[in-house]
VEXLUM-205868 format. One record per atom (N, C-alpha, C): atom name; y, x, z. Coordinates in steps of 0.05 Angstrom, whole numbers, plus 5000, padded with zeros to 4 digits. Each point is the difference from the previous one (the first is absolute). Layout:
% residues N
["CA",[Y,X,Z]] ...
//
This chain:
% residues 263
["N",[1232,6593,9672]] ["CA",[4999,5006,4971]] ["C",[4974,5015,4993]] ["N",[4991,4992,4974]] ["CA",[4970,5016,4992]] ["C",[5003,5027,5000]] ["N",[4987,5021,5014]] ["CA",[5006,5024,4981]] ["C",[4986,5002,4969]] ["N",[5002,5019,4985]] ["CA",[4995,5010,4976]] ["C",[4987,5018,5006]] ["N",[4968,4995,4976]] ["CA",[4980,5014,5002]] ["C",[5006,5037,4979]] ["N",[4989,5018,5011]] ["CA",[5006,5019,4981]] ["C",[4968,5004,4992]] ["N",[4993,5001,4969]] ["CA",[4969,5005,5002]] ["C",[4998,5014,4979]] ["N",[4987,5029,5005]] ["CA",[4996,5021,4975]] ["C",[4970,4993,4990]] ["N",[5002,4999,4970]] ["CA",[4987,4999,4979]] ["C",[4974,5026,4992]] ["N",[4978,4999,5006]] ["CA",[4979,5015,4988]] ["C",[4993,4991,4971]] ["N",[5002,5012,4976]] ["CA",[4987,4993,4977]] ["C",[4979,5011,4999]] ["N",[4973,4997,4992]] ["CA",[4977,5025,5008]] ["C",[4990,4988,4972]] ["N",[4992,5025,4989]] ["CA",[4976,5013,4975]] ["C",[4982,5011,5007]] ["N",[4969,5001,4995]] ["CA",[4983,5021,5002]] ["C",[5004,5012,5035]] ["N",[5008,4971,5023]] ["CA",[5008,5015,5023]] ["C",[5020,5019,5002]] ["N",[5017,5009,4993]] ["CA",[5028,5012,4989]] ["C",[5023,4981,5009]] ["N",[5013,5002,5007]] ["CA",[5037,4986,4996]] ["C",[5011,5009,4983]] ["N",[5014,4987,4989]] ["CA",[5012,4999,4969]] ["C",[5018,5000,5002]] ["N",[5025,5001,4981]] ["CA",[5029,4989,4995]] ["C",[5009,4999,4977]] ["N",[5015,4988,4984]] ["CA",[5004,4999,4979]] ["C",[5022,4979,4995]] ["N",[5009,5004,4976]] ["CA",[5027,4979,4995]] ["C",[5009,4983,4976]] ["N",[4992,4978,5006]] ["CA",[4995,4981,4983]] ["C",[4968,4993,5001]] ["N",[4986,5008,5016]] ["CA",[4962,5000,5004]] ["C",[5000,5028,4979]] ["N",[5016,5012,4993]] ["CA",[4994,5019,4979]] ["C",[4999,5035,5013]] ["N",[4987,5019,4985]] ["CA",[5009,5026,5012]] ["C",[4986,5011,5022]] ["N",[4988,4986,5010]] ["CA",[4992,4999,5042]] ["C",[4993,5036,4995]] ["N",[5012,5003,5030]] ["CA",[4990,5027,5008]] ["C",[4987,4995,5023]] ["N",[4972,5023,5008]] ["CA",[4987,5000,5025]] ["C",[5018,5008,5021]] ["N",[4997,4978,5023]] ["CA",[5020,5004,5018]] ["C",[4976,5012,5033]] ["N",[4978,4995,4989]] ["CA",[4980,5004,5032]] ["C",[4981,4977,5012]] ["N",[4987,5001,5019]] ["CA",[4980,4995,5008]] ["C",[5016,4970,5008]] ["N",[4988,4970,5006]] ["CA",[5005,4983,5004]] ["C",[5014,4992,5034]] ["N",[4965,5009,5008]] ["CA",[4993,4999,5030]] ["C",[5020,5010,5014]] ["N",[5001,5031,4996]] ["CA",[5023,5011,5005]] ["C",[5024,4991,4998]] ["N",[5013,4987,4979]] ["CA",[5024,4997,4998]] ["C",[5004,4977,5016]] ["N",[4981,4986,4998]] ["CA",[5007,4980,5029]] ["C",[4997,5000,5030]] ["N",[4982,5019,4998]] ["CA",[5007,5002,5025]] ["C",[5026,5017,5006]] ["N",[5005,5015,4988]] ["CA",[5033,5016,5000]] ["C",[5011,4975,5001]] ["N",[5007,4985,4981]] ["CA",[5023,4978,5003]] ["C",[4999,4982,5024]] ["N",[4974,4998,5011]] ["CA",[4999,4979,5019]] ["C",[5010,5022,5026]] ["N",[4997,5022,5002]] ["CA",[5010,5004,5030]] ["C",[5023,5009,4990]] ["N",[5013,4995,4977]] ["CA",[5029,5010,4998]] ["C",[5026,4977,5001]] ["N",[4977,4974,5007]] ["CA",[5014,4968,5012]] ["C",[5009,4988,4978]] ["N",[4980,4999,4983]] ["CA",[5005,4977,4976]] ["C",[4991,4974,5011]] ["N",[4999,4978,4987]] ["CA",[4987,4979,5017]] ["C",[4985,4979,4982]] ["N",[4988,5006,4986]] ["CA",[4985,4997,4979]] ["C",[4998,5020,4981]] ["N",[4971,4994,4991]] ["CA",[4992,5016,4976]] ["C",[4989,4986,4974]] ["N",[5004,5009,4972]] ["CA",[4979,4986,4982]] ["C",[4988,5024,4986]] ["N",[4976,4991,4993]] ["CA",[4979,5009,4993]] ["C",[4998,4998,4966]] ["N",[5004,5002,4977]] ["CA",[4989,4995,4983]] ["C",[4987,5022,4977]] ["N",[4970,4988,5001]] ["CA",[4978,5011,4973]] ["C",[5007,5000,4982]] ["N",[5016,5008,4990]] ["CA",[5023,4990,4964]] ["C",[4977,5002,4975]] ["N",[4989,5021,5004]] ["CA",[4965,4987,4974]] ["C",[4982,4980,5012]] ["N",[4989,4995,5020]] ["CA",[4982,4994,5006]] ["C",[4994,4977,4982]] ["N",[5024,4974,4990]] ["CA",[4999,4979,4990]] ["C",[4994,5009,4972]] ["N",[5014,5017,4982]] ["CA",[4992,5018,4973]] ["C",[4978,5011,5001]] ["N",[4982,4996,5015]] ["CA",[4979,5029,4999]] ["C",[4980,4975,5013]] ["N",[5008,4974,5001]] ["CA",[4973,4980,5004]] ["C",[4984,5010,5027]] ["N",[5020,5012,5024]] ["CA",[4972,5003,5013]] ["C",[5024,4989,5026]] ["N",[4984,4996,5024]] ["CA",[5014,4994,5025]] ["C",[5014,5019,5015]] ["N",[5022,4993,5030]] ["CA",[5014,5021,5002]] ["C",[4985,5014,5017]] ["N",[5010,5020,5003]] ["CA",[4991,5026,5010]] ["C",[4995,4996,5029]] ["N",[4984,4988,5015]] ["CA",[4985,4987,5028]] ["C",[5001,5019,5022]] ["N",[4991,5016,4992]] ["CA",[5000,5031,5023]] ["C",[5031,5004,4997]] ["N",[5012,5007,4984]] ["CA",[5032,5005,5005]] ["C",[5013,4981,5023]] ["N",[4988,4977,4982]] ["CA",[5025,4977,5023]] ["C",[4976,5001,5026]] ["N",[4981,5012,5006]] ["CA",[4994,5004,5032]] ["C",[5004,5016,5007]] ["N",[5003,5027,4991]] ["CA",[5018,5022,5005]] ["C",[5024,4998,5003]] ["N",[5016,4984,4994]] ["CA",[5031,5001,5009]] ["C",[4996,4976,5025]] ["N",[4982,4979,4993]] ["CA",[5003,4987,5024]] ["C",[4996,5022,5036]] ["N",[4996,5015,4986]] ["CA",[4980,5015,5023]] ["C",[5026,5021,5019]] ["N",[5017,4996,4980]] ["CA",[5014,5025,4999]] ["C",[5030,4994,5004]] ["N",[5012,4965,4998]] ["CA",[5021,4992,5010]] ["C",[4993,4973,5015]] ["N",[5030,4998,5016]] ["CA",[4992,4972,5018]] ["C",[5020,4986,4994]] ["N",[5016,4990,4970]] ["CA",[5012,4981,4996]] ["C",[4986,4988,4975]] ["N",[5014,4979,4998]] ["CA",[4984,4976,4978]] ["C",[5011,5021,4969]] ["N",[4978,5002,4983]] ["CA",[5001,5012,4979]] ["C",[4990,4972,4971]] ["N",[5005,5000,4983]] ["CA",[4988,4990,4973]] ["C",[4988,5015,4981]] ["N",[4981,4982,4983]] ["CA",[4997,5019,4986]] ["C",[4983,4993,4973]] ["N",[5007,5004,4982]] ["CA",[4998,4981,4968]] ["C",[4986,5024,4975]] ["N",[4991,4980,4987]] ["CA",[4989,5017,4974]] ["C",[4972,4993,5006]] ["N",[4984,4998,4972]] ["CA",[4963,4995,5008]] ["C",[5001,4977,5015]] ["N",[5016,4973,4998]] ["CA",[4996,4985,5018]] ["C",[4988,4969,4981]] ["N",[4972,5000,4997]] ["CA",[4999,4977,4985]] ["C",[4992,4976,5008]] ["N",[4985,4991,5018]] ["CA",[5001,4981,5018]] ["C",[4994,4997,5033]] ["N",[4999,4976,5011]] ["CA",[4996,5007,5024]] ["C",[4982,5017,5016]] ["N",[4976,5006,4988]] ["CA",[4990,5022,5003]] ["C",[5015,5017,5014]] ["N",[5010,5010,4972]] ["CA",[5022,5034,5007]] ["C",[5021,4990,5017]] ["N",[5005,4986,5001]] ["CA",[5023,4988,5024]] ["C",[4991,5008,5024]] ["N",[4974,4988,5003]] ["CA",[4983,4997,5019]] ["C",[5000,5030,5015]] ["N",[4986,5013,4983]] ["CA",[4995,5030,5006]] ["C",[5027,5012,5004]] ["N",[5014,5008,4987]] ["CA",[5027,5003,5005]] ["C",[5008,4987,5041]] ["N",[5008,4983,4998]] ["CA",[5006,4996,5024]] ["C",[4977,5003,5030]] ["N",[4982,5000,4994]] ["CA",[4968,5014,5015]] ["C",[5010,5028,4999]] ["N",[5012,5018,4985]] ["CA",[4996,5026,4997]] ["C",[5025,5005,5025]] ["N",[5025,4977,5002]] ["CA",[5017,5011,5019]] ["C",[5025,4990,4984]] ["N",[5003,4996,4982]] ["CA",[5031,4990,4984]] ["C",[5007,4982,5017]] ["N",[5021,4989,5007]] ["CA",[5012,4967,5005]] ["C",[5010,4983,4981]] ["N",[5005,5019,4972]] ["CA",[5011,4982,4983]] ["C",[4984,5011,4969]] ["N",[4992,4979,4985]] ["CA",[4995,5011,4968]] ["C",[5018,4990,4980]] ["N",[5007,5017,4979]] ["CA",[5019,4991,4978]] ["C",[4981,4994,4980]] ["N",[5017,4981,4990]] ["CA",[4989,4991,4968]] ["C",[5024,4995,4986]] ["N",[4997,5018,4975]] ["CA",[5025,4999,4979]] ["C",[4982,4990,4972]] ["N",[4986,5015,4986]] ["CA",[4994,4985,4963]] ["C",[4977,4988,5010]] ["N",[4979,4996,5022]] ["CA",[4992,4976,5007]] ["C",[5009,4979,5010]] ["N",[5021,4996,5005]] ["CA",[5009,4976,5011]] ["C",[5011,4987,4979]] ["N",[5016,5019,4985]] ["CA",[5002,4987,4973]] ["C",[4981,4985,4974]] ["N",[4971,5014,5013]] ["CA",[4978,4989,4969]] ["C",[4988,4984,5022]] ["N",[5002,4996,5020]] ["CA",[4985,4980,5020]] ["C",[5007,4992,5024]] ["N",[5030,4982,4991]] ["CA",[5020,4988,5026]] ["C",[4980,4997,5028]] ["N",[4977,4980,4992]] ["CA",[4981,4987,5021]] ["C",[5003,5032,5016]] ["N",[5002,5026,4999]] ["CA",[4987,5013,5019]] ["C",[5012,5001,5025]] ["N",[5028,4992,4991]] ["CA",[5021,5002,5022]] ["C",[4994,4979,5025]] ["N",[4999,4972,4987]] ["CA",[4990,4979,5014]] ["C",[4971,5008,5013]] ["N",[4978,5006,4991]] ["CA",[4980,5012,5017]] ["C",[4999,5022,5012]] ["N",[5015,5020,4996]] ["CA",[5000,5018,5029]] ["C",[5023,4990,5014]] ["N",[5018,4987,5006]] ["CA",[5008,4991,5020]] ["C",[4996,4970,5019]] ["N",[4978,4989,4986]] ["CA",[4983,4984,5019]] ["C",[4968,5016,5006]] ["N",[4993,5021,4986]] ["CA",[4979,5016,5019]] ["C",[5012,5025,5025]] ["N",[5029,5011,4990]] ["CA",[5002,5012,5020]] ["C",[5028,5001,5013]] ["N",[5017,4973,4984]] ["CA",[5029,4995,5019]] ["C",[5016,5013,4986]] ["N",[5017,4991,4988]] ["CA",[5028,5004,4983]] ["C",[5014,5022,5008]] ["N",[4999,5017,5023]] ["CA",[5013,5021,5008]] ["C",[4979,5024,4981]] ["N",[4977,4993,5000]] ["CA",[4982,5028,4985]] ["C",[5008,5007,4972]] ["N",[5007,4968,4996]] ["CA",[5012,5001,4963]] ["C",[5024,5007,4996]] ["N",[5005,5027,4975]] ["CA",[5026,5018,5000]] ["C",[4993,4987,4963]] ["N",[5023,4995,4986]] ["CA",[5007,4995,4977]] ["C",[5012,5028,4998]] ["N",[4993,5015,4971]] ["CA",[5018,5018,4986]] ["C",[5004,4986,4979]] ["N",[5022,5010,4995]] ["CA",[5014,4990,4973]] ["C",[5010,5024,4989]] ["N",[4996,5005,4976]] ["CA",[5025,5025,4982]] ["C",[5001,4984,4971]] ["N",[5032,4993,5014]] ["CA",[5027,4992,4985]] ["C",[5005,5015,4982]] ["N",[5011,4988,4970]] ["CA",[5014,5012,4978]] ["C",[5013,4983,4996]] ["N",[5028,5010,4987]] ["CA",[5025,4986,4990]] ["C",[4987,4990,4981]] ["N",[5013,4971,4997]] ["CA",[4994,5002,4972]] ["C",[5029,4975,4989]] ["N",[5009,5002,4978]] ["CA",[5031,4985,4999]] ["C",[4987,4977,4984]] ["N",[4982,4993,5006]] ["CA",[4996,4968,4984]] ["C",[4996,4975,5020]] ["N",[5024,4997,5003]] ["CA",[5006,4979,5029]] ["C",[4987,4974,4992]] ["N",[4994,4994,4978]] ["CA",[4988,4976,5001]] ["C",[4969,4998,5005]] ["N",[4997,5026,4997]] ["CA",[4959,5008,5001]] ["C",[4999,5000,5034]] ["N",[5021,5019,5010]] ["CA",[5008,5010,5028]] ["C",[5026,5003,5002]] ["N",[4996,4969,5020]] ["CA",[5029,4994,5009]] ["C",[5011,5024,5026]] ["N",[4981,5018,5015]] ["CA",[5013,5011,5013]] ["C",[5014,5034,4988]] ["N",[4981,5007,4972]] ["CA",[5009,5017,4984]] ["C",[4981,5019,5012]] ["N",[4976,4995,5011]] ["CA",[4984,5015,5004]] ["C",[4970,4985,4994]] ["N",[4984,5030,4984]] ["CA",[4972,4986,4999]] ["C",[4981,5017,5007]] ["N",[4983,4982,5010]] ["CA",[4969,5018,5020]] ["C",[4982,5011,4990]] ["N",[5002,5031,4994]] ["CA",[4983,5009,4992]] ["C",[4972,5006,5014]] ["N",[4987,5012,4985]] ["CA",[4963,5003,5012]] ["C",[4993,5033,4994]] ["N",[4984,5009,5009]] ["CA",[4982,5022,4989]] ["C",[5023,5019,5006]] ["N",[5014,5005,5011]] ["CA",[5017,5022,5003]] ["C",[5021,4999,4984]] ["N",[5017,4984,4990]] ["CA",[5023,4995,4976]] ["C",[4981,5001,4978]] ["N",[4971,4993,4987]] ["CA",[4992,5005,4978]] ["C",[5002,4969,4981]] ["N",[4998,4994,5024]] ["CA",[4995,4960,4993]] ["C",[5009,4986,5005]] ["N",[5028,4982,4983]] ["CA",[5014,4982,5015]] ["C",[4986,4973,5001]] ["N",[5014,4983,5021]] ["CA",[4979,4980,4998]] ["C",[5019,4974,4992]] ["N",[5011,5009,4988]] ["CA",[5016,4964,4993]] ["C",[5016,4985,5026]] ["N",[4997,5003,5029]] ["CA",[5006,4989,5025]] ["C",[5037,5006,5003]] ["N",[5008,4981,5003]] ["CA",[5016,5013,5024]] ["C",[5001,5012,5022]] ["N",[5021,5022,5011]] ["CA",[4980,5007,5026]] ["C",[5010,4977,5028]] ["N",[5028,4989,4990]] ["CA",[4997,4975,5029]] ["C",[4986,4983,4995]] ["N",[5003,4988,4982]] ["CA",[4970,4990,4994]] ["C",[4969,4995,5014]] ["N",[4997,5034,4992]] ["CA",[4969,5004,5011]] ["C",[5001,5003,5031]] ["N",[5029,5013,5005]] ["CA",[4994,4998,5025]] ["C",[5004,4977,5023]] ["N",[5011,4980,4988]] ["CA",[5000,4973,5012]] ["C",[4973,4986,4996]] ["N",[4980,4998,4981]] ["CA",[4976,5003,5000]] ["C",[4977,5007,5016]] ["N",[5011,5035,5011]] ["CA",[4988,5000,5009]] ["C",[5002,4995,5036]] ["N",[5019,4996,4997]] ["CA",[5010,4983,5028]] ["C",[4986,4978,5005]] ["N",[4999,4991,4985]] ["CA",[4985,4972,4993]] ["C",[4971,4993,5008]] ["N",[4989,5031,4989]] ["CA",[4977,5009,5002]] ["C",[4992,5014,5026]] ["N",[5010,5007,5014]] ["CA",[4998,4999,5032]] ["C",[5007,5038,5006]] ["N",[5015,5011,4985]] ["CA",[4994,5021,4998]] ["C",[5035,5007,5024]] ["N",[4982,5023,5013]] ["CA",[5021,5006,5027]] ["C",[5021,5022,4995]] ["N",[4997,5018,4979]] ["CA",[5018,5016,4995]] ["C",[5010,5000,4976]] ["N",[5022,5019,4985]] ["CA",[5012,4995,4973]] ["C",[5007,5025,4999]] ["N",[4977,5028,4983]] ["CA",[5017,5022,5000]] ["C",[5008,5003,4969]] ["N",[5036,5013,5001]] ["CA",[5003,4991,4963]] ["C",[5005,5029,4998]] ["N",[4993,5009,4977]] ["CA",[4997,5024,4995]] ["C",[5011,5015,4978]] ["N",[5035,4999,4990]] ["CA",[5004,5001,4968]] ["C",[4999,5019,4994]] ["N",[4972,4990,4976]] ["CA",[5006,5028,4976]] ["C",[5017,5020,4992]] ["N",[5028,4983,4997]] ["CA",[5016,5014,4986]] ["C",[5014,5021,5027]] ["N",[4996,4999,5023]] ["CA",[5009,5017,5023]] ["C",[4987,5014,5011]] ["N",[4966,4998,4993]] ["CA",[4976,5006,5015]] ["C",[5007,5038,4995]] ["N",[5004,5016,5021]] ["CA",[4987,5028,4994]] ["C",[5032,5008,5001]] ["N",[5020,4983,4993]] ["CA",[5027,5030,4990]] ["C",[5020,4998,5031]] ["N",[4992,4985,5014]] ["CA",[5013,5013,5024]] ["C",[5034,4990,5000]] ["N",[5007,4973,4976]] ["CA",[5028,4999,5004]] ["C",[5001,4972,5002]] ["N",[4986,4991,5020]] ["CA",[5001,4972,5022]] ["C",[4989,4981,4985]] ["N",[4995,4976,5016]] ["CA",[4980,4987,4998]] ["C",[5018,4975,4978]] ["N",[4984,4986,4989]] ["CA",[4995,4975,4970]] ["C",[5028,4979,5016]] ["N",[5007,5011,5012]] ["CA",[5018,4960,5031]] ["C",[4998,4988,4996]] ["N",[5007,4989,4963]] ["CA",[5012,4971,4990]] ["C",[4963,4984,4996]] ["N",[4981,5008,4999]] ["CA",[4983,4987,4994]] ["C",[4977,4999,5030]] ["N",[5004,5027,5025]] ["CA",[4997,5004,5026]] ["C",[5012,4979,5015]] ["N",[5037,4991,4988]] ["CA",[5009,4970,5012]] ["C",[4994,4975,4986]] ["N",[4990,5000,4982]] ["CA",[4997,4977,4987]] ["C",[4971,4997,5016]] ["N",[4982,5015,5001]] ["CA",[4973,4990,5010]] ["C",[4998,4996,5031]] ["N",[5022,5014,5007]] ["CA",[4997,4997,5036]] ["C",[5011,4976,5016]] ["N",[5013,4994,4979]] ["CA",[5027,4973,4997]] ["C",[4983,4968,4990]] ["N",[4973,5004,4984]] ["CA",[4992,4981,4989]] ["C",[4977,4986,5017]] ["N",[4988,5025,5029]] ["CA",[4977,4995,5001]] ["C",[5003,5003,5030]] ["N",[4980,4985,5021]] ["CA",[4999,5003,5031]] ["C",[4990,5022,5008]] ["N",[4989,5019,4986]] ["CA",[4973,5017,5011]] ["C",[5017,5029,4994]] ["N",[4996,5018,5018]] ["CA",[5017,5029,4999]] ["C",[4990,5009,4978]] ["N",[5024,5011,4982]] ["CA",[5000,5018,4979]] ["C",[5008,5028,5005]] ["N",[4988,5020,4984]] ["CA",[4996,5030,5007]] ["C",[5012,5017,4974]] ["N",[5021,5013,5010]] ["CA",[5005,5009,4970]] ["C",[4986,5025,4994]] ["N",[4999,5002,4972]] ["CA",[4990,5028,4992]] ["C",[5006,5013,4981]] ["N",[5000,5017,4990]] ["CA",[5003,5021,4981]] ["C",[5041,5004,4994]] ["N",[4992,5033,5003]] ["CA",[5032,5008,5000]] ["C",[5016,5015,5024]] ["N",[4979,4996,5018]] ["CA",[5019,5009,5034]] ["C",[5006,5026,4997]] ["N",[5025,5010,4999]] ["CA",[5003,5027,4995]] ["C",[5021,5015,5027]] ["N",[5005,4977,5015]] ["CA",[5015,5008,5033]] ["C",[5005,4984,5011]] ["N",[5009,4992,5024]] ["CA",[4994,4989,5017]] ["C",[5026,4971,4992]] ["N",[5012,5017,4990]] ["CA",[5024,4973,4986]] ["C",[4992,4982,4984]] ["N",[4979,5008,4986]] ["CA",[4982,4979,4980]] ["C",[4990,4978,5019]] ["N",[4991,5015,5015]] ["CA",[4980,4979,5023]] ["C",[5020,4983,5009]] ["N",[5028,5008,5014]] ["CA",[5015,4979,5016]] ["C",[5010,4977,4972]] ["N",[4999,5003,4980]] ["CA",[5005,4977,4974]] ["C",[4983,4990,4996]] ["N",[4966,5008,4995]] ["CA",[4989,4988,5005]] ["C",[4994,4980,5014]] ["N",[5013,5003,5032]] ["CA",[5001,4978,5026]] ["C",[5019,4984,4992]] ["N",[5019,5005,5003]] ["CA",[5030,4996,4992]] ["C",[5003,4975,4981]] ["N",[4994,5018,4972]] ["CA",[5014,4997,4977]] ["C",[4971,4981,4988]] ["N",[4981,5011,5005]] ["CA",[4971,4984,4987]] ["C",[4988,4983,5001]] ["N",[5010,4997,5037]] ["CA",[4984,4978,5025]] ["C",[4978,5008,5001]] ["N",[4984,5028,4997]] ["CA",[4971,5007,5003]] ["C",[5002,5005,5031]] ["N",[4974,4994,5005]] ["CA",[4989,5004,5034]] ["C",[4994,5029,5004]] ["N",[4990,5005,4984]] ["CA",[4981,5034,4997]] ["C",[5006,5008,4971]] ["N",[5006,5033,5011]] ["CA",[4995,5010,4975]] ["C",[4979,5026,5000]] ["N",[4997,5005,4974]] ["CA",[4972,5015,5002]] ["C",[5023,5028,4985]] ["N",[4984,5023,5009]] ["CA",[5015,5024,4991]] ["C",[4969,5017,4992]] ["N",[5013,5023,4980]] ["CA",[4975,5021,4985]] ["C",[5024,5026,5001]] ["N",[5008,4998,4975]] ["CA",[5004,5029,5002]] ["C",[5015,5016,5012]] ["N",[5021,4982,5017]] ["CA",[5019,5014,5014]] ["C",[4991,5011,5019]] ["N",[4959,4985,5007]] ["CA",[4999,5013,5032]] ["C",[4983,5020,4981]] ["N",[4979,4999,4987]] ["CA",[4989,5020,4981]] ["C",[5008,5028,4999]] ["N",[5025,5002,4993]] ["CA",[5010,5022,4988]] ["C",[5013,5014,5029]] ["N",[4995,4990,5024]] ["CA",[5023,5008,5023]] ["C",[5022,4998,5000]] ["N",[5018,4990,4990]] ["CA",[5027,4997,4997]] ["C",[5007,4984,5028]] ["N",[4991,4983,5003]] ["CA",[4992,4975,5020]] ["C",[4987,5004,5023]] ["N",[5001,4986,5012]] ["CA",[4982,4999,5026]] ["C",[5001,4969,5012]] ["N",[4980,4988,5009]] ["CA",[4999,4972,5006]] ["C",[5021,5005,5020]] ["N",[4998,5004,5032]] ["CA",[5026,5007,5014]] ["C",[5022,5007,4990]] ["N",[5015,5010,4976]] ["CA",[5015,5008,4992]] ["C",[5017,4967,4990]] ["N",[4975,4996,4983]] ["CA",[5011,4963,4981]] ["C",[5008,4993,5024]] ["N",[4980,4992,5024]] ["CA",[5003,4980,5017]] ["C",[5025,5005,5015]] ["N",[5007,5025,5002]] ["CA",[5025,5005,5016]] ["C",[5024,4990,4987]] ["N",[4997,5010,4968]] ["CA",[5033,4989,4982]] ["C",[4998,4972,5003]] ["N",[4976,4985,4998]] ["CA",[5002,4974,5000]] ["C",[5013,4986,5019]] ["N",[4989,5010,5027]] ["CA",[5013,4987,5025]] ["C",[5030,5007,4990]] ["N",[5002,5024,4998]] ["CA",[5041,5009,5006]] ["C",[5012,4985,4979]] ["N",[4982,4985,4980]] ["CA",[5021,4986,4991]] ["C",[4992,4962,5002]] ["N",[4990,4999,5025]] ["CA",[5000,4977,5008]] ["C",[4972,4992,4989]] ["N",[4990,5006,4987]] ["CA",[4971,4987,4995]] ["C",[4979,5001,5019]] ["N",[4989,4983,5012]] ["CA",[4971,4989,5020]] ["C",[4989,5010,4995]] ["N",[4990,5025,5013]] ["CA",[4969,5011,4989]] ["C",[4987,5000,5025]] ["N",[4970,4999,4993]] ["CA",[4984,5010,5023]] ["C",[4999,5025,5011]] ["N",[4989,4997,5039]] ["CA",[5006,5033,5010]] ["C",[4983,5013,4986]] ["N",[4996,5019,5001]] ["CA",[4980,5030,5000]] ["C",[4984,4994,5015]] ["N",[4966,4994,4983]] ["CA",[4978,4994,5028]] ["C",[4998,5027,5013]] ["N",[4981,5002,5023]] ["CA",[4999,5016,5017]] ["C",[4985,5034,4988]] ["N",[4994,4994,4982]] ["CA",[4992,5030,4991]] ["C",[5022,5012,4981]] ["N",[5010,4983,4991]] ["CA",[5021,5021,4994]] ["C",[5026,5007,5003]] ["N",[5009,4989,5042]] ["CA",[5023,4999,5010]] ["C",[4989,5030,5015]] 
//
């Protein structure tokens, strides 16, 4: 049986970690580098990386960061924002990433999906998506639509839709991310987490909402997600990656061991 990935979330500003709810509110949470490397010897097993202005602020992502954390953990990390063409792809995975996301670019320029995964193999390419309800089933038959820019911009899409698209388009991961759960900690989007994980061959990742370790096993469960990504529960200490990973197992869920630095 697969295990289930557990992978905590960096939002970074101005080099800062962020948090916030709804993309709204963010408070400084600390140094990036740091927090990953804390998470990585605390046996997470993935990490993501994301520049949340970099794409607003027209400039690329933050290059020295993502070689600084490469420097600083030894599991596969991602890492999105400032990503405008293969270029930045380019550099990005040179710097040490294994995987880059594209969310409101992939949307204003499908082709990018299809060209970074014949320059650097469909496993590098991570799809974000952030989902909004929306009740006009005939616009969006799944009752969800794909927003851009941080919830500022809807884009008319369905999100099974886009994400069968971008399946299509050679893209190796599917992380969905709903708005309407992002930041409050009372479990993850399921019905549109199972609708996309259900529609498409390529592992989907849930996000926004993880508020304990019970969220996560519905997520598996109840969502069909492969991985899920967590923020504030490990943020705030409440949590502990060994802690998730332990409720998970006791209640039957596959997780991976504890690599060796933090057994």
């Amino acid at each position: 049986m697969l295990t289930r990935r557990i992978i905590p979330c960096l939002d970074v500003i101005n080099r800062r970690v962020t948090k916030g709810v709804k993309f709204q509110n963010n408070v400084d949470l600390g140094d990036p580098v740091e927090m990953a490397e804390r998470y990585y010897h605390a046996g997470c097993d993935e990490l993501v990386v994301y520049d949340i202005t970099a794409s607003a602020e027209r400039r690329p992502i933050d290059i020295q960061m993502v070689r600084e954390v490469a420097r600083v953990v030894r599991i596969p990390f991602a890492v999105g924002g400032g990503l405008a063409n293969l270029e930045d792809m380019s550099r990005a995975l040179l710097a040490g990433a294994e995987k880059v996301s594209v969310n409101s670019l992939a949307v204003l320029t499908p082709g990018i999906i299809s060209d970074g995964a014949r320059a650097f193999g469909a496993q590098c390419i991570v799809l974000g998506m952030d989902p909004v309800a929306n009740p006009d089933r005939e616009r969006f038959p799944s009752g969800y639509e794909v927003t851009t820019r941080g919830f500022r911009e809807r884009t008319g899409r369905d999100a099974v839709a886009w994400a069968q698209e971008a399946e299509s388009r050679g893209v190796g991961e599917i992380v969905v991310n709903s708005v309407d759960a992002d930041g409050t900690r009372r479990g993850f989007q399921l019905d549109i987490t199972r609708l996309i994980a259900d529609a498409v061959r390529v592992p989907v990742v849930a996000s926004g909402g993880a508020g304990c370790p019970r969220h996560l096993r519905e997520a598996f469960e109840d969502g069909h997600a492969d991985a899920a990504i967590v923020a504030g529960m490990l943020h705030s200490g409440e949590y502990t990656i060994a802690r998730i990973k332990q409720e998970l197992a006791a209640a039957g869920v596959p997780v991976r061991r504890m690599h060796a630095t933090a057994e």
